[in-house]
C-alpha positions as CSV (number, residue, x, y, z in Angstrom):
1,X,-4.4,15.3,13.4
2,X,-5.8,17.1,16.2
3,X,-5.2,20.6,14.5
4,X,-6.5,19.7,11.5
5,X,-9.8,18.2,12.8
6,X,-10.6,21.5,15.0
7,X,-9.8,23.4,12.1
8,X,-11.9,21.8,9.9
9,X,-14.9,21.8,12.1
10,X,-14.7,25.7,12.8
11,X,-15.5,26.1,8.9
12,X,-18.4,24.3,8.9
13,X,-21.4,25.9,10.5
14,X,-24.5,23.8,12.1
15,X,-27.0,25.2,9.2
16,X,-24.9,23.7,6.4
17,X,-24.9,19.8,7.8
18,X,-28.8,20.6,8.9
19,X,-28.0,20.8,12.6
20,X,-30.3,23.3,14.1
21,X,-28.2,26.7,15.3
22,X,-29.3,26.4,18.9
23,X,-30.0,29.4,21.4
24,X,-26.6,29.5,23.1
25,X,-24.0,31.6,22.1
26,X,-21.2,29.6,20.7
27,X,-17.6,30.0,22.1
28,X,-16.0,29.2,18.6
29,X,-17.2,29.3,15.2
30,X,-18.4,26.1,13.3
31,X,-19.3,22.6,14.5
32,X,-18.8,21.5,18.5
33,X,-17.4,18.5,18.9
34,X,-20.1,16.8,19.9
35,X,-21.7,17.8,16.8
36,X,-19.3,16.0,15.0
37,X,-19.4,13.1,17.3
38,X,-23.5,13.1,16.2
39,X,-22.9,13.4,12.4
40,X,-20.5,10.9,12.3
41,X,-22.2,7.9,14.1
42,X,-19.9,7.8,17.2
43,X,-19.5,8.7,20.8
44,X,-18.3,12.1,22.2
45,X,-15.9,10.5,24.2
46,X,-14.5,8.9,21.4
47,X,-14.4,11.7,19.1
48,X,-13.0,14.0,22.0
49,X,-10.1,11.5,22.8
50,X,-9.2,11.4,18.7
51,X,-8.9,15.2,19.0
52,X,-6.6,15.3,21.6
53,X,-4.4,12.5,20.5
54,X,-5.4,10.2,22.5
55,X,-6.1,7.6,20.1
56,X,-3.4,6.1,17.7
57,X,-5.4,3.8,15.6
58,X,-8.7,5.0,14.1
59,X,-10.6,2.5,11.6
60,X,-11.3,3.2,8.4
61,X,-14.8,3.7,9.0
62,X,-14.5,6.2,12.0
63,X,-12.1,8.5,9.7
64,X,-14.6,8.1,6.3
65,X,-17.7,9.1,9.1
66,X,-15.9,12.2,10.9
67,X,-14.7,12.7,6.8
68,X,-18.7,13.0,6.3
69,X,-19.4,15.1,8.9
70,X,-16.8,17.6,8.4
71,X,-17.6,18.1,4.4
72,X,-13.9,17.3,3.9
73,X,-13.1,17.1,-0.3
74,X,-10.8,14.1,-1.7
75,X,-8.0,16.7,-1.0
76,X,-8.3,17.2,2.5
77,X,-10.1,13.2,3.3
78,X,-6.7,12.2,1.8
79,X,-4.8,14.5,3.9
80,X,-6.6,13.4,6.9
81,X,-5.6,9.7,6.1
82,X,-2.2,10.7,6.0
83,X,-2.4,12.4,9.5
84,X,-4.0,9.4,11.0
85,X,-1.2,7.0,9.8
86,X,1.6,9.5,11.1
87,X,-0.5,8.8,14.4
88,X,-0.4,5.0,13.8
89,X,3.5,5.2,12.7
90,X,4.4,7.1,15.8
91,X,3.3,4.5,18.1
92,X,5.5,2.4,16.4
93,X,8.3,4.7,16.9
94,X,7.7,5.2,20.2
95,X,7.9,1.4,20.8
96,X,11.0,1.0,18.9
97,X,12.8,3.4,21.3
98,X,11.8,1.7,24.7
99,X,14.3,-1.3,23.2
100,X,17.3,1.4,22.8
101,X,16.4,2.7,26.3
102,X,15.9,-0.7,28.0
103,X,19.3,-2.0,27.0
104,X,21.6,0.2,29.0
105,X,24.7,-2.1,28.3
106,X,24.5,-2.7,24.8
107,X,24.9,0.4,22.2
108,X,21.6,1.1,20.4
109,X,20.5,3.7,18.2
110,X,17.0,4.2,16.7
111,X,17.1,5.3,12.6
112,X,14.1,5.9,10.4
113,X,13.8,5.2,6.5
114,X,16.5,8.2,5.8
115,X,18.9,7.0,8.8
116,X,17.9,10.2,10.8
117,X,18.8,9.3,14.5
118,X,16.2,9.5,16.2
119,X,17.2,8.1,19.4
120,X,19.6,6.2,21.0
121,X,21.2,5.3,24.3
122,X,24.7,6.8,26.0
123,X,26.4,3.9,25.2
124,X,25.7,3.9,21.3
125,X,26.4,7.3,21.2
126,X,29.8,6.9,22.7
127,X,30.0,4.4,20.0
128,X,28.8,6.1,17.1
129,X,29.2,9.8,17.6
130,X,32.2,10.0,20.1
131,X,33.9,12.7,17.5
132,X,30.8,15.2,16.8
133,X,31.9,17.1,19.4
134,X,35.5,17.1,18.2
135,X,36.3,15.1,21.8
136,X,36.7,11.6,22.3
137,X,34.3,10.4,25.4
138,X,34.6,12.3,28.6
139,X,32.8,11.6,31.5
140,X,29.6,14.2,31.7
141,X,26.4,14.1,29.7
142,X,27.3,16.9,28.5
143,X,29.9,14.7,26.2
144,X,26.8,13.9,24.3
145,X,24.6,16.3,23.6
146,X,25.1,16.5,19.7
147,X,23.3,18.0,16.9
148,X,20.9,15.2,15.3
149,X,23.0,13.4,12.8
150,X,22.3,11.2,10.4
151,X,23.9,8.1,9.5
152,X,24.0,7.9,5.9
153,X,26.0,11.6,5.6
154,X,28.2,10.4,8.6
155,X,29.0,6.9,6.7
156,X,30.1,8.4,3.5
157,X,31.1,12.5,3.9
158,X,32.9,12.3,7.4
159,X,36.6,10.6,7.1
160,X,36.2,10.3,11.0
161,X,33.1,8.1,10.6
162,X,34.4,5.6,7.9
163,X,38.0,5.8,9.8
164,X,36.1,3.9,13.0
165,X,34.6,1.5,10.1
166,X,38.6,1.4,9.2
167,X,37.5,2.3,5.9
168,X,35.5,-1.1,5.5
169,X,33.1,-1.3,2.1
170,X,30.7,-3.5,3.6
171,X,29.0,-1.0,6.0
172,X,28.7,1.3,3.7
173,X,27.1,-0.9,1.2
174,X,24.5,-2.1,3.6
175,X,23.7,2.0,4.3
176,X,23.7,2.7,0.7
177,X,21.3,-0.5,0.2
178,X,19.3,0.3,2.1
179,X,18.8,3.8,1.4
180,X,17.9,2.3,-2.2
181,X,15.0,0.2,-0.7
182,X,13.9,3.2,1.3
183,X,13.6,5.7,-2.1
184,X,11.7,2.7,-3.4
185,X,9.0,2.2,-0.6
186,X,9.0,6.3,0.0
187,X,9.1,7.7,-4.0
188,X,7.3,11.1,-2.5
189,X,9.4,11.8,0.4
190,X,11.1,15.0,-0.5
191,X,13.7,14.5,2.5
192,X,14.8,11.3,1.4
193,X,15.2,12.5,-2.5
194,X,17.6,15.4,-0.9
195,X,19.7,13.2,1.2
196,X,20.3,11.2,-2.1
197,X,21.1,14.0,-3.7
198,X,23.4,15.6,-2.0
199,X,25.4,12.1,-1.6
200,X,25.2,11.4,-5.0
201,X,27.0,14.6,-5.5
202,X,29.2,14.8,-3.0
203,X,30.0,10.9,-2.8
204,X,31.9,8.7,-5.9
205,X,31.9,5.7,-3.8
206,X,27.6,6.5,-2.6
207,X,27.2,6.9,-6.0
208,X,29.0,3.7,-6.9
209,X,27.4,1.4,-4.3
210,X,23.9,3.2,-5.1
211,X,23.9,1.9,-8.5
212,X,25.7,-1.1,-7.7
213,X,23.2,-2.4,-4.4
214,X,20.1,-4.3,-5.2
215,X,16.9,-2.9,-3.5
216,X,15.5,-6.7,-2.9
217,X,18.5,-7.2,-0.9
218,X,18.6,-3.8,1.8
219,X,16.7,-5.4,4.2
220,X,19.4,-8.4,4.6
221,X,22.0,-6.2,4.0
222,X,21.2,-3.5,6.6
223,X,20.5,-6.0,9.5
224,X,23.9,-8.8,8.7
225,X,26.8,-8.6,10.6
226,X,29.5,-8.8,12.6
227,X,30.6,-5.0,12.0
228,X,34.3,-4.2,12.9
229,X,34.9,-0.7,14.3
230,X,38.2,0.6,14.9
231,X,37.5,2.9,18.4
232,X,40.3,5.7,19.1
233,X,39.2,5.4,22.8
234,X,38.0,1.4,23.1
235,X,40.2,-0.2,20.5
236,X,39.0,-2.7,18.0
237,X,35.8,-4.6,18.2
238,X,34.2,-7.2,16.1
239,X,30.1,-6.7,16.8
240,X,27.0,-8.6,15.7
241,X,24.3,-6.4,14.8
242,X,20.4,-6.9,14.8
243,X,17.9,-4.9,13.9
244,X,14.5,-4.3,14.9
245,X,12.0,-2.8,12.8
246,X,8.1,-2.4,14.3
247,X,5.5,-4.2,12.2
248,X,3.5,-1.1,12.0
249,X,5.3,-0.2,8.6
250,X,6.3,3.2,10.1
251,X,9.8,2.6,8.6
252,X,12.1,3.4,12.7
253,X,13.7,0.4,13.8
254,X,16.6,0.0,16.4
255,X,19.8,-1.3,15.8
256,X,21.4,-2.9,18.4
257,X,25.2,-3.8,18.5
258,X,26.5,-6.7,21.0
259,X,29.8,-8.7,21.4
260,X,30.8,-12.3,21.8
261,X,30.8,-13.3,25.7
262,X,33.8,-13.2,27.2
263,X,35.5,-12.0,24.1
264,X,37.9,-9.2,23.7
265,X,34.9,-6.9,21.6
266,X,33.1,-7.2,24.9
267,X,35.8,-6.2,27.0
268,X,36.5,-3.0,24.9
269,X,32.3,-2.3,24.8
270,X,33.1,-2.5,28.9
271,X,35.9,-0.2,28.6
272,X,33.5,2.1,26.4
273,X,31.0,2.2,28.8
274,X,33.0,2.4,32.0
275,X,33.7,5.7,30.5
276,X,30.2,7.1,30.8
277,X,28.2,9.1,33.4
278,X,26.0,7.3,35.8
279,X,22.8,6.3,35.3
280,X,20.8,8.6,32.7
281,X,18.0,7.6,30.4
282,X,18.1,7.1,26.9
283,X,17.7,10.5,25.3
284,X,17.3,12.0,21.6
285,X,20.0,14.2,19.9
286,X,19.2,17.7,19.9
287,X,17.6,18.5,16.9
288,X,19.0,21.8,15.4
């Protein structure tokens, strides 16, 4: 939002919003910033910290008065709404991800609306992702540095993915689900319509579940469990999952995977995670 504000106000020049030119030379064409600040009805400070990302959240109001001030059409006031709920949704994100990274001992993983990962901790890579790198887990954070994945293609065009579901409908239901709730709550996303796409051709049983899940229901679907995964390096486990999704409407939530106490699943999670490097902090893939 930052780069779009400082754009905007290098196009307008003092004369056209009735602001005197002023006798110093100006460093940059267009408005100063506290120009702005004046023609919109709020602080410099303020104004200053929106610029520079410093500020999440801005009202309604403040975005219609630096709109104003700017000469922005419907076009580009609609454009800057959009920009200024990005700003709102990463804050969401960014609190979603401190519950992967604060839970060291339990795998989590961090997904948005298309099942991106975004994030997730050592641990829920070793228990998602232990064959991107065609390896099962090795000591060495090297062992999981992988490419950014996403769920959804993992789930239904990776053999290796559904063989640690042991070839089990039910998760792939709940992903297919709730992909269908996501095309209905995100009908312009582009990215999303692709992923669907290229599942729907590449996928009978995507295209079979698609067609066959019921939007209303993705939300229970995509958070029930217990999951069962079949590990080639910790063995079978039974897990409850929960998921966590931040009430800003940004659409990231973090799923988190636990075990019965004192249960054989959390004796194979131990056995997972006795198998990782020491302490690190919870990272995001590589994108790429």
């Amino acid at each position: 939002m930052g780069d779009f504000l400082r754009s905007q106000r290098c196009l307008v020049t003092p004369e056209e919003v009735g602001l005197p030119p002023g006798t110093s030379q100006r460093r940059v064409p267009g408005l100063r910033r506290e120009e702005v600040a004046l023609l919109g009805g709020i602080s410099h400070d303020y104004y200053a910290r929106i610029e520079q990302g410093r500020v999440r959240r801005v009202s309604p109001a403040v975005l219609d008065a630096i709109a104003r001030a700017l000469l922005l059409d419907n076009t580009q006031r609609a454009h800057l709404y959009w920009l200024a709920n990005q700003a709102a949704g990463q804050e969401g994100a960014d609190a979603v991800r401190h519950v992967a990274s604060s839970m060291p001992s339990l795998p989590a993983v961090v997904l948005n609306h298309r099942h991106d990962v975004l994030d997730w901790n050592p641990l829920g890579s070793a228990l998602l992702a232990w064959h991107l790198r065609g390896t099962a887990p090795q000591p060495g954070p090297a062992a999981y540095l992988v490419v950014r994945p996403n769920l959804a293609r993992m789930v239904f065009l990776d053999p290796r993915t559904r063989a640690l579901f042991g070839g089990r409908d039910r998760p792939a239901a709940g992903v297919a689900a709730s992909l269908r709730g996501a095309a209905e709550r995100y009908p312009t996303d582009r990215l999303l319509t692709g992923l669907i796409s290229e599942l729907t051709e590449n996928s009978v049983e995507f295209t079979d579940l698609w067609w066959r899940a019921s939007a209303a229901g993705a939300e229970a679907r995509d958070a029930c469990g217990p999951v069962t995964f079949d590990h080639p390096v910790a063995g079978r486990m039974e897990l409850s999952v929960v998921t966590l999704e931040h009430r800003s409407g940004s659409g990231e939530r973090a799923v988190v995977f636990s075990a019965e106490a004192g249960s054989p699943s959390e004796q194979a999670l131990a056995r997972l995670l006795s198998l990782l490097p020491g302490p690190t902090r919870c990272g995001a893939p590589e994108s790429g």
